[in-house]
Each structure stands twice: as C-alpha cells, then as structure tokens.
RODO-2510 file (C-alpha; in nm, 4 decimals, decimal comma):
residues 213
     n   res          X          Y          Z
     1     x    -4,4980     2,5760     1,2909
     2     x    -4,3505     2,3579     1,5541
     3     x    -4,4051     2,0988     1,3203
     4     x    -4,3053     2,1891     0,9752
     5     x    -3,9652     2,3273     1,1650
     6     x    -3,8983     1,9660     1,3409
     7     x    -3,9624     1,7817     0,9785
     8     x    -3,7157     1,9986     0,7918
     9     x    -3,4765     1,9344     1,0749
    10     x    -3,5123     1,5676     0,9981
    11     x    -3,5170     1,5882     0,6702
    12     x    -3,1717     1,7879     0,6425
    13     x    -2,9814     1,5563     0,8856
    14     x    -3,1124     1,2179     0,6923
    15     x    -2,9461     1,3425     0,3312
    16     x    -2,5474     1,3129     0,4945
    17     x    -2,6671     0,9557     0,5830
    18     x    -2,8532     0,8436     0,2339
    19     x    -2,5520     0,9844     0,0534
    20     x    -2,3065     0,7834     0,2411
    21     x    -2,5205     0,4417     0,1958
    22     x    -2,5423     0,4889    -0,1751
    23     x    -2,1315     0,5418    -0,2105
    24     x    -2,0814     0,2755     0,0141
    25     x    -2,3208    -0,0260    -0,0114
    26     x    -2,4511    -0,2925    -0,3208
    27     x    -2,8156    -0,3371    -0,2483
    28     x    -2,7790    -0,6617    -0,4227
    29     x    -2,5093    -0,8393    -0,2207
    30     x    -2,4941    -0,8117     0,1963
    31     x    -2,0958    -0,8572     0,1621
    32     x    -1,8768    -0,5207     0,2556
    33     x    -1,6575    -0,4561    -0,0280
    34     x    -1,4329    -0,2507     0,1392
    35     x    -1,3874    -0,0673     0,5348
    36     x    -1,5636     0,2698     0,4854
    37     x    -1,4151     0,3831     0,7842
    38     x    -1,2405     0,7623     0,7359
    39     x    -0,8509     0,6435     0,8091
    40     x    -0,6758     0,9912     0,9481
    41     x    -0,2821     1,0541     0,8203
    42     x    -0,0369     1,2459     1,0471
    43     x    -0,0833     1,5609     0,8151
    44     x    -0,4289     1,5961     0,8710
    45     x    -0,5593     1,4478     0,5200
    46     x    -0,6992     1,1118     0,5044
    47     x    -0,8169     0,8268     0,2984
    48     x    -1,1584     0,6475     0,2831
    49     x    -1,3207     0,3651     0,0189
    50     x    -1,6594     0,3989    -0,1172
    51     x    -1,8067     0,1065    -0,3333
    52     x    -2,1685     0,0450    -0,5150
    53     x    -2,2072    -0,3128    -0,7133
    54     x    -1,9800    -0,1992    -1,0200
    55     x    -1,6653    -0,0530    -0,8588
    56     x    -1,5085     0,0872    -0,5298
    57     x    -1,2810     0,3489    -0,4963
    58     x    -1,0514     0,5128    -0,2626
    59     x    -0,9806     0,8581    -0,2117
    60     x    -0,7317     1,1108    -0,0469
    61     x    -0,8956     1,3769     0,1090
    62     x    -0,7060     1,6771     0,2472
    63     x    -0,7861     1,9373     0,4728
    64     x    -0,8460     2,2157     0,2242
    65     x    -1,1241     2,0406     0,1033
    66     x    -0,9405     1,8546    -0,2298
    67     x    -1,0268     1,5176    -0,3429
    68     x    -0,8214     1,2596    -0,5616
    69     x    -0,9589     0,9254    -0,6359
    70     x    -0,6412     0,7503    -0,6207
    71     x    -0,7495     0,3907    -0,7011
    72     x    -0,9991     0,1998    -0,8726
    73     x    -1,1135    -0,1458    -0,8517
    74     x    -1,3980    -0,2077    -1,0923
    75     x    -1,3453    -0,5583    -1,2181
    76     x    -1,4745    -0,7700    -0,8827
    77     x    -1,4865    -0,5225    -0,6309
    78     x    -1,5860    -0,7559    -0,3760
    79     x    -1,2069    -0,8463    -0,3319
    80     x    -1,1151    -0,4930    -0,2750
    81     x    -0,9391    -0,5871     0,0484
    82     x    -0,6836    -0,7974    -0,1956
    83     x    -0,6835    -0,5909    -0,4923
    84     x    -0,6839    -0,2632    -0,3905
    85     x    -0,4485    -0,0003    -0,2195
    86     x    -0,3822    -0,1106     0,1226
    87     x    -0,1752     0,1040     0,3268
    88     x     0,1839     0,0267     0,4738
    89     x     0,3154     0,3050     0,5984
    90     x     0,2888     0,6737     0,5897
    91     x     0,6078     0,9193     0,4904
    92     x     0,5978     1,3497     0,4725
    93     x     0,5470     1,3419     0,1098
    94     x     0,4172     0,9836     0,0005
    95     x     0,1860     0,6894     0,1266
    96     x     0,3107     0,3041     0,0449
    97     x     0,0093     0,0862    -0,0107
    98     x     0,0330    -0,2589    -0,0755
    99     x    -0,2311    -0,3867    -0,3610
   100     x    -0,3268    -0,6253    -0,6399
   101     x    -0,2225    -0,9576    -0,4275
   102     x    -0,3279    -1,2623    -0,6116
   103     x    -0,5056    -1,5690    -0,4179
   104     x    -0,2001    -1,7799    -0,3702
   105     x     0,0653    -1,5644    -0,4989
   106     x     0,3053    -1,1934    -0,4224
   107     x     0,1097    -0,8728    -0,3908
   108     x     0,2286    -0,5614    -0,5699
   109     x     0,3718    -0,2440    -0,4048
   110     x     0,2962     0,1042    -0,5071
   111     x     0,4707     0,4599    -0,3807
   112     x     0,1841     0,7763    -0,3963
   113     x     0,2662     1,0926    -0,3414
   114     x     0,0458     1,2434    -0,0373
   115     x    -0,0195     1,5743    -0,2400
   116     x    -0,1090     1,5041    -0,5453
   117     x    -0,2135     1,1209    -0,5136
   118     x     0,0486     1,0118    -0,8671
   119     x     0,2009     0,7260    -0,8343
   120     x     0,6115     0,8010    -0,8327
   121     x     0,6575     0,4194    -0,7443
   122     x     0,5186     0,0582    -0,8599
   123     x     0,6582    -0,2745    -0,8048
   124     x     0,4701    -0,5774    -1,0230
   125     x     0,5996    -0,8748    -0,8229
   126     x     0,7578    -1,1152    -1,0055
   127     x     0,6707    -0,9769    -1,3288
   128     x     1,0133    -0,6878    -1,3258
   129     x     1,0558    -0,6516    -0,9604
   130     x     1,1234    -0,9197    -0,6252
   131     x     1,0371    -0,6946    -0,3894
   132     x     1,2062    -0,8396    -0,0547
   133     x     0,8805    -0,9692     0,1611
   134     x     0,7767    -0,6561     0,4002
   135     x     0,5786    -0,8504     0,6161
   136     x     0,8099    -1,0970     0,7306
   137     x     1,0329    -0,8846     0,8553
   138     x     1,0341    -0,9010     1,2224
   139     x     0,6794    -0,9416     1,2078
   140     x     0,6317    -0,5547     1,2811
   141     x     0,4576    -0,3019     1,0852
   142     x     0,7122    -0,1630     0,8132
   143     x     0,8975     0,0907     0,9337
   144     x     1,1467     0,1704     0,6921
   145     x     1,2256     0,4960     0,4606
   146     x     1,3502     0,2671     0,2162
   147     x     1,2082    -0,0452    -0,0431
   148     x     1,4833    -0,2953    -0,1239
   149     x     1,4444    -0,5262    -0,4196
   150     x     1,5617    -0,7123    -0,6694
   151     x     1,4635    -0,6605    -1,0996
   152     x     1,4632    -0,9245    -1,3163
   153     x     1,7471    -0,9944    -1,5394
   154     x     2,0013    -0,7860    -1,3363
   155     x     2,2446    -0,8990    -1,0854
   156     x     2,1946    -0,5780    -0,8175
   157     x     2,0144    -0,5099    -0,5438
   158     x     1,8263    -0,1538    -0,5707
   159     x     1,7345     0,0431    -0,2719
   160     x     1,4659     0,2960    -0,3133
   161     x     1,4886     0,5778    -0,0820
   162     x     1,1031     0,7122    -0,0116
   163     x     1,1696     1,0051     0,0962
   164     x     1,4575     1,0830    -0,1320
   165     x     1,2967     0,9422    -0,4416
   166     x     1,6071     0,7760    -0,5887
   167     x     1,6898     0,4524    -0,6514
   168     x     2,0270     0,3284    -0,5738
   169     x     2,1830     0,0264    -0,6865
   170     x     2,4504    -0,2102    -0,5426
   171     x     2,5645    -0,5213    -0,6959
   172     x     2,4791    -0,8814    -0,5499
   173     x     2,7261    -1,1651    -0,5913
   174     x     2,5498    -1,4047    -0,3443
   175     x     2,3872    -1,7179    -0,4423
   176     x     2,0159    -1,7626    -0,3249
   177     x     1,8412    -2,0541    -0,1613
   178     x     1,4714    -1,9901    -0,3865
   179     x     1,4369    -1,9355    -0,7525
   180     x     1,2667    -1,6035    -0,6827
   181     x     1,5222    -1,3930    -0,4566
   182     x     1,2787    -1,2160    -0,2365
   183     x     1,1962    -1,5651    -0,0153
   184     x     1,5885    -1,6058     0,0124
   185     x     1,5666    -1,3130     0,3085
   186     x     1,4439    -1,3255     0,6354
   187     x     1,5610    -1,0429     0,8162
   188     x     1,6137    -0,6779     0,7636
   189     x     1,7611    -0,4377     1,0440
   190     x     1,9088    -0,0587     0,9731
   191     x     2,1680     0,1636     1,1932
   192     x     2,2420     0,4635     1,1479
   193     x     2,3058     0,5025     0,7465
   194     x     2,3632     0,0908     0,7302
   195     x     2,1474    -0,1255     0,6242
   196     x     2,1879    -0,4851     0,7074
   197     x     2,0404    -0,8170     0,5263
   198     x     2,0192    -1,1374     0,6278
   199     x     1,9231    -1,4512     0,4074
   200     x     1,9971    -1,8071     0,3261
   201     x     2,2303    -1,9189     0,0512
   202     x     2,1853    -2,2196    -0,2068
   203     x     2,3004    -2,4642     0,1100
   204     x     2,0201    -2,2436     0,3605
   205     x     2,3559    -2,0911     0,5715
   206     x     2,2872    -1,7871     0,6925
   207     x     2,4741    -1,4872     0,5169
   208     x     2,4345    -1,1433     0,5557
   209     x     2,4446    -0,8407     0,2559
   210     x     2,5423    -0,5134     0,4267
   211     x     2,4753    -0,1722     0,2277
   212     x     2,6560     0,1632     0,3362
   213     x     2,3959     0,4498     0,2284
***
C-alpha cells in the first residue's frame, strides 16, 4: 500500500513540471526563447512568457485567477527578447512595454492597460511617431507618468499622460540637430507640474523646451 501511495505521490507532483516544459521549451533548438521566470507587479498580478518552436507568448495573470495573452510572437520566436513586449515601467492602471526593436534600428512603444491587457497606446517609431529615446535619459530606469514625442508631418510636441490617458499637444518652433527629432534630446527632468527638455539645435548648442502641464 506503502507503495502504490508513494507512486501516486510522484506521479501527481511530476504533471506541474511536464506542463511547464512543454509551454516553455523547443525540443528542437537548446536556445531560450524567452525568460520564463513569473515577473510579480505591485498589484499582485503578474506577467510570464511561455514559448514551444512555433510561437511564444506572454501573459497577464491576476490574482483572481484571469488570464490574457497579451502578446504574440509567432514569426521567429527565438528573438522574443527584441520583438516582444518588454516591460518599462509599471503605472495603477497600465504597463509600458517596449517591443518590436529592429537589429540596428528604434524599437516601438506600447501602453496596456493592467486590467484588461488592450492596448490604449502604440508608438511605431519612425513610421508616425519619434518617440524621444527613454533609455538615454539619465541612464535610469524610466520613471515618468508621461511619453513625450514627436508625429510625423506635424510641428508639435505631444505629451501623453499615462495615467490620465490624454494626449496633449504643444507646438515646437526649435530647429533640430538629426533628421529624426527624437536623437536631437538628451535630457529629460520634471518638477512639480514642469517638464523640462534639453537638446541640441542644427549648430549642437544646447537649448532647452520647457512644458507647463
């Protein structure tokens, strides 16, 4: 009895483990496509990738027991750390993920909402948006409540408020010293309700573009 009791037991606790190896492994290809590793958000849900050859996928978990597949990446999963959602920052009602960044080119930007994993925000870079580069500024993690960028063909600067979910717009006489306006800037610092932008003009001087929110 002994027996048959101790091989159910192992037999139960090995199916959690099988499961997890076939929604996150290729059996064909030793390469990780993607961190499997449960990442925890301050409300309690949390994200995690799962992959198999074809695709991998990441989804937003919450504590309730809901899942949302929130993106995709079935054309060369293998480069799911460059092409798929990576996480920026974290905000009460929305995550900002960084994704689709080409080998030698601008990554996109994408705004989900934390509840029901839509997107409410996406940025193609250099296709209609020049979002200003969020990892050059002050070489810290991104801490702002806020996306400022630039849209092709217009002569503004839009702010979008995360948390408010509205753009605002403000209009931008200065002249830039790159083609594509986001490279121009090189520092962004906020106080209070001002926000405060530094870049380098057509000559590389040093200007600033202040914003009263």
């Amino acid at each position: 009895m002994k027996y048959y009791f101790s091989l159910f037991f192992l037999l139960v606790c090995a199916v959690p483990v099988a499961a997890q190896e076939a929604t996150c492994g290729c059996a064909r290809d030793s390469i990780a496509y993607a961190d499997c590793d449960t990442q925890q958000l301050k409300d309690h849900s949390f994200l995690y990738w799962q992959y198999n050859c074809d695709s991998a996928w990441l989804t937003l978990g919450k504590i309730n027991g809901d899942r949302r597949v929130i993106n995709v990446v079935r054309e060369i999963p293998q480069i799911t750390y460059r092409i798929g959602y990576n996480l920026i920052n974290e905000y009460p009602g929305s995550l900002f993920f960084r994704t689709g960044c080409a080998a030698n080119g601008p990554c996109n930007y994408v705004v989900v909402d934390k509840n029901s994993g839509k997107v409410l925000k996406e940025f193609q870079q250099e296709e209609d948006a020049y979002v200003i580069d969020i990892y050059d500024m002050n070489n810290s993690r991104y801490k702002y409540n806020f996306i400022a960028y630039f849209t092709v063909g217009s002569d503004s600067l839009f702010i979008y408020q995360i948390n408010e979910r509205r753009t605002l717009a403000y209009p931008f006489r200065g002249k830039l010293s790159y083609p594509h306006p986001e490279a121009s800037f090189e520092i962004v610092s906020v106080k209070g309700n001002v926000i405060r932008l530094t870049y380098r003009d057509r000559k590389y001087r040093e200007k600033a573009f202040t914003i009263q929110l």
